[in-house]
C-alpha positions in Angstrom: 20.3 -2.0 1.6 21.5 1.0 3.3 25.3 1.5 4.3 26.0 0.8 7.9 26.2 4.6 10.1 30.2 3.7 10.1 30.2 3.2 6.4 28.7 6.6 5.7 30.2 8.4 8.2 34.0 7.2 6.9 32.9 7.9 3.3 31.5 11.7 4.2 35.0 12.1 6.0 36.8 11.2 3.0 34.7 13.4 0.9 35.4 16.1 3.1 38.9 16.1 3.1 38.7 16.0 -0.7 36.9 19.0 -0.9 40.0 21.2 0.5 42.7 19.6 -2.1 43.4 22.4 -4.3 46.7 20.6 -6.1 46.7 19.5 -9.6 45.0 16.2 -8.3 43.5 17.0 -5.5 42.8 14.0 -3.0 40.3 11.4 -4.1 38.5 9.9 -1.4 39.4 6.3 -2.0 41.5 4.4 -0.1 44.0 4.7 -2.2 42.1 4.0 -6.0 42.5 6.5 -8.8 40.9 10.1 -8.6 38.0 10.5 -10.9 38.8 12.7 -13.4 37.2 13.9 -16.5 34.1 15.8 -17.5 30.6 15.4 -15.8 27.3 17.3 -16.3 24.8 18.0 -13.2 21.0 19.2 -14.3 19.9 21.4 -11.0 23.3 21.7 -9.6 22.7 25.1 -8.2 21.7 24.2 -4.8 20.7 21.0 -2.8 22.2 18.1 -3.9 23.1 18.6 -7.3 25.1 21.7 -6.4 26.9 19.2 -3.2 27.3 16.7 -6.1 29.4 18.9 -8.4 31.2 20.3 -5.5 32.6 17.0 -4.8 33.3 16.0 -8.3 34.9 19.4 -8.4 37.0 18.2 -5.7 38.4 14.8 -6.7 40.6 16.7 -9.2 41.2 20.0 -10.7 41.5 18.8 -13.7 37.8 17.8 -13.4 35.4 19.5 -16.1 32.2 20.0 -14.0 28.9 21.8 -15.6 26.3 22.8 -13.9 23.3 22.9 -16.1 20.6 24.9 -14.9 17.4 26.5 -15.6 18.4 30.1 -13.7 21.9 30.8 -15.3 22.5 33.2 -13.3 21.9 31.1 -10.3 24.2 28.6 -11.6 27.2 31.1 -12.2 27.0 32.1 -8.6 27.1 28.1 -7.6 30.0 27.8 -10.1 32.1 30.5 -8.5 31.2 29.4 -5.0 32.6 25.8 -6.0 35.7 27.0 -7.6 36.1 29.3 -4.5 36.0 26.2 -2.2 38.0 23.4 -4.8 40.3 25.5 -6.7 38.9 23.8 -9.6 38.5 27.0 -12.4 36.9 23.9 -14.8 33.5 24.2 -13.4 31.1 25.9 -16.2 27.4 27.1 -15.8 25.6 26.4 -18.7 21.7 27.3 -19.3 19.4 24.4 -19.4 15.6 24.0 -18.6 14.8 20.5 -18.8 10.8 21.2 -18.8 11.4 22.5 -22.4 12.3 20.7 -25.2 13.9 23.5 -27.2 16.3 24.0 -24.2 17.0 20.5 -24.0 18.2 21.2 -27.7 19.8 23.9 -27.8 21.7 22.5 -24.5 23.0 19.4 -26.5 23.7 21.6 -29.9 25.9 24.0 -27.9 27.9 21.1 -26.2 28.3 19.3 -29.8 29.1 23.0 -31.5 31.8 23.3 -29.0 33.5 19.5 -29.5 33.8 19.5 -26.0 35.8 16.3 -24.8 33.9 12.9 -23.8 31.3 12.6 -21.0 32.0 10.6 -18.5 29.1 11.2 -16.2 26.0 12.7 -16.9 23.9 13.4 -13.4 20.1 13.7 -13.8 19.3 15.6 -11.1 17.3 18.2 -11.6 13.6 17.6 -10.2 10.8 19.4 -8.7 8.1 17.8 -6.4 4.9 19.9 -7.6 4.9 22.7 -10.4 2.7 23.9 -13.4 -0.1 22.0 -14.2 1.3 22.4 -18.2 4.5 23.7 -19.5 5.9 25.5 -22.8 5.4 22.2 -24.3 2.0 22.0 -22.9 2.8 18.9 -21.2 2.6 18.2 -17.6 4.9 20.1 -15.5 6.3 17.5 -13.1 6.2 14.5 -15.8 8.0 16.9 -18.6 11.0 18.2 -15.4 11.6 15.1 -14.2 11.4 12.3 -16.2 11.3 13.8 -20.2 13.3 16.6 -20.2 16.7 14.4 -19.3 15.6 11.5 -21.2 15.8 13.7 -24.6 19.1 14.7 -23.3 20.6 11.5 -22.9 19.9 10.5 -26.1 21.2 13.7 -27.5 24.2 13.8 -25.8 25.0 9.9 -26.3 27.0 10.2 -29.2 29.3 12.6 -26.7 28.9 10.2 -23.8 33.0 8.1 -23.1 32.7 4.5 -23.8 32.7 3.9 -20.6 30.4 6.6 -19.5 27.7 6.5 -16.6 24.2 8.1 -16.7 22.9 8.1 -13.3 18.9 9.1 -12.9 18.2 10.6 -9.4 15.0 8.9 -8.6 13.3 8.6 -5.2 11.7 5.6 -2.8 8.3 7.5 -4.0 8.4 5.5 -7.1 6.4 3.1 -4.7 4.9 5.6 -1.6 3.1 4.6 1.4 -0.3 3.4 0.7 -2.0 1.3 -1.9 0.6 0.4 -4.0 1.0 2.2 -7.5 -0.8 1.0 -10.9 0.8 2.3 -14.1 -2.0 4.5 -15.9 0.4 4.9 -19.4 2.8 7.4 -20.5 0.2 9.8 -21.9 -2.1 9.8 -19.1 1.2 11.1 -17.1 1.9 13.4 -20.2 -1.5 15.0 -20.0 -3.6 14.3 -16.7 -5.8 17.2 -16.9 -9.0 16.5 -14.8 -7.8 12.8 -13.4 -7.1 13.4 -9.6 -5.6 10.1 -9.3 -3.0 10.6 -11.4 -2.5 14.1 -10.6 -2.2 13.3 -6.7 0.8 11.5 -7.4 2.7 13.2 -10.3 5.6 13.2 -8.3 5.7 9.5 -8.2 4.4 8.5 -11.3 7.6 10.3 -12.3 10.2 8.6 -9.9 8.6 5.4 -11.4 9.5 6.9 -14.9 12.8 7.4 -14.1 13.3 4.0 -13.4 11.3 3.0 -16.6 13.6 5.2 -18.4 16.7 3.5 -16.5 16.4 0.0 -17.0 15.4 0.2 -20.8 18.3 2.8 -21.2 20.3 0.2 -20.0 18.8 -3.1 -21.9 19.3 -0.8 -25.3 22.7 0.1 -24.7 23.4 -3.5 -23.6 22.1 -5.1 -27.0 24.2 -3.0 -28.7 27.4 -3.9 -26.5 28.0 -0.6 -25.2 30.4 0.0 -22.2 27.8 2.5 -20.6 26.6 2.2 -17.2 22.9 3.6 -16.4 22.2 3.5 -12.9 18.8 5.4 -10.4 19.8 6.3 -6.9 17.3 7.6 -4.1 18.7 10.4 -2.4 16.3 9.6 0.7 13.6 12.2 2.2 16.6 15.2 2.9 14.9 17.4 5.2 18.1 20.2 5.0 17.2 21.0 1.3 14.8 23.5 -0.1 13.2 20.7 -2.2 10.4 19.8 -0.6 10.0 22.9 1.3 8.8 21.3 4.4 7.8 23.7 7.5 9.9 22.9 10.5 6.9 21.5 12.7 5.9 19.4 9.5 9.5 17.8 9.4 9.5 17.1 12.7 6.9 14.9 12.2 7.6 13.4 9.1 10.7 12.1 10.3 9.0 10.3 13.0 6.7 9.0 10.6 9.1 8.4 7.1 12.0 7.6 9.5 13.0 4.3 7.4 12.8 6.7 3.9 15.0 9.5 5.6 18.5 10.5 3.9 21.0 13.6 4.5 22.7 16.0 2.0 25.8 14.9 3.3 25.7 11.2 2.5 23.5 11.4 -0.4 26.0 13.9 -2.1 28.8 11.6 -1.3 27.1 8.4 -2.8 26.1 10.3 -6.0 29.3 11.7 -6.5 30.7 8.1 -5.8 28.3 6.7 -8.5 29.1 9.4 -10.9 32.8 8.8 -10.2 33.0 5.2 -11.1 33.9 4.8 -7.8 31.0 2.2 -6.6 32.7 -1.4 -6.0 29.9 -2.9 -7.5 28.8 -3.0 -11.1 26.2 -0.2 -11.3 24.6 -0.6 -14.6 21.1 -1.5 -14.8 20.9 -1.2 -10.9 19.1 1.0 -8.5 21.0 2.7 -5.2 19.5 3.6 -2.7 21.6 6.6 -0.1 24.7 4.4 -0.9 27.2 3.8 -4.4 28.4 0.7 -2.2 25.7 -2.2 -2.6 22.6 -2.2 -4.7 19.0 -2.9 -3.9 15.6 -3.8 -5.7 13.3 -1.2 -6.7 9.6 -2.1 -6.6 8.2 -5.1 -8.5 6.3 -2.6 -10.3 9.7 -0.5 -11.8 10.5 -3.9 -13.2 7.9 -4.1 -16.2 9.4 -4.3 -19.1 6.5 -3.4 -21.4 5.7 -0.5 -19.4 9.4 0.7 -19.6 8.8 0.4 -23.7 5.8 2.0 -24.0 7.6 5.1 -21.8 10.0 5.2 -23.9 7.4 4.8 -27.3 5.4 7.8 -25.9 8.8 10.0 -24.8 10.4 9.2 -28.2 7.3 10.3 -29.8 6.7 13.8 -27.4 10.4 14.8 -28.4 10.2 13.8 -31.5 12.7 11.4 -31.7 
């Protein structure tokens, strides 16, 4: 359930105009409702849509704590003055954070509890790659370890810093179920460790989109039975051609947008709906829900994203691989 092209073109315009307010709360985008403002963490917010993310949260207030947590720190600190530059907002901090390690991950979350730092009241998993190492640091698989259990050891060590009423939002992708014969889960370690198993290996980068949505809905059940205000919501972004993420030759994106027209999403109104999501600003209840290019209504995901006893044993085998 996609938002009407009216709909997404009034809410990019709104975001837009927010992005010049450089007062002490700058304009919010909203019809009139509250400004976000607090503190929000973005993995991979140097460029694509993390980096558009922040620089709308950045926007909604000056007041705004915005991190950019990034592998390349020195690609983040260039993203973090170029925000600042463009919002006014001198609260947005690069931080160093490689989500395909695990001692990163903890020294990440040590630092932010070292420093006392105020309440979360968004953390943004966005940071993703589509094909990578076959094995990192961790000797796990690359694509399974960036996308999928690199933030889910950072949510849990960051939840004891996350605001009541906090929101973890998982950037997942309509890949958990791609085109052809439809997806069978082949367990957590096989995705851990594929080695020699084409199958699997062929389609690392959905196997991992599927995880994130695993990881979301049993993030969300947890929290739930222990009557936590939290929110934990996926969103697909949609195929965004304008981004350096899938790095797709011109000639070859010409075609796939013929072909993947249905799956297509832009920077611009992805960015917006993230940052909506991250905000609080959805009109809908977002926990336990999936988005898809919108914060405004929710959608299913795939029958398959909803099997509970999957979604456990993820979270078994993730606890286990982090040592939980």
């Amino acid at each position: 359930m996609a938002q009407s092209g009216a709909d997404r073109a009034d809410r990019a315009d709104r975001a837009d105009r927010a992005d010049g307010a450089h007062g002490e709360h700058g304009a919010d985008g909203t019809d009139g409702a509250a400004a976000f403002e607090g503190v929000a963490i973005i993995t991979g917010a140097n460029s694509g849509l993390g980096f558009e993310t922040a620089r709308r949260l950045a926007a909604m207030s000056t007041s705004n704590t915005v991190v950019l947590a990034c592998r390349d720190l020195a690609k983040a600190t260039v993203a973090q003055r170029a925000i600042t530059a463009t919002t006014g907002n001198t609260n947005v901090r690069a931080m160093r954070l490689d989500v395909a390690s695990i001692s990163s991950v903890r020294e990440f979350a040590a630092e932010w509890h070292s420093a006392a730092e105020a309440p979360i009241d968004a953390l943004v998993c966005n940071a993703g790659i589509s094909r990578g190492p076959a094995e990192t640091v961790d000797e796990l698989d690359g694509v399974f370890e960036t996308n999928h259990l690199g933030h889910f050891l950072l949510s849990q060590l960051l939840l004891d810093s996350i605001a009541e009423n906090g929101r973890v939002i998982s950037v997942s992708s309509d890949m958990h179920s791609p085109p052809g014969p439809r997806l069978k889960w082949p367990g957590a370690e096989v995705l851990a460790h594929p080695g020699q198993k084409a199958a699997v290996s062929r389609l690392r980068y959905s196997y991992s989109k599927l995880c994130n949505l695993y990881f979301s809905y049993e993030f969300s059940r947890r929290l739930r039975a222990e009557q936590s205000g939290i929110s934990v919501a996926a969103f697909n972004p949609g195929l965004m051609t304008e981004t350096n993420f899938a790095r797709i030759p011109r000639p070859v994106g010409a075609v796939m947008k013929r072909i993947f027209a249905s799956r297509l999403g832009s920077l611009e109104t992805s960015s917006v709906a993230l940052a909506g999501l991250a905000a609080g600003e959805s009109p809908v209840p977002i926990d336990d829900h999936y988005f898809d290019r919108t914060d405004q209504v929710f959608t299913r995901s795939s029958d398959l994203s909803y099997n509970e006893k999957n979604a456990r044993e993820l979270w078994r085998v993730s606890s286990e691989l982090t040592q939980l």
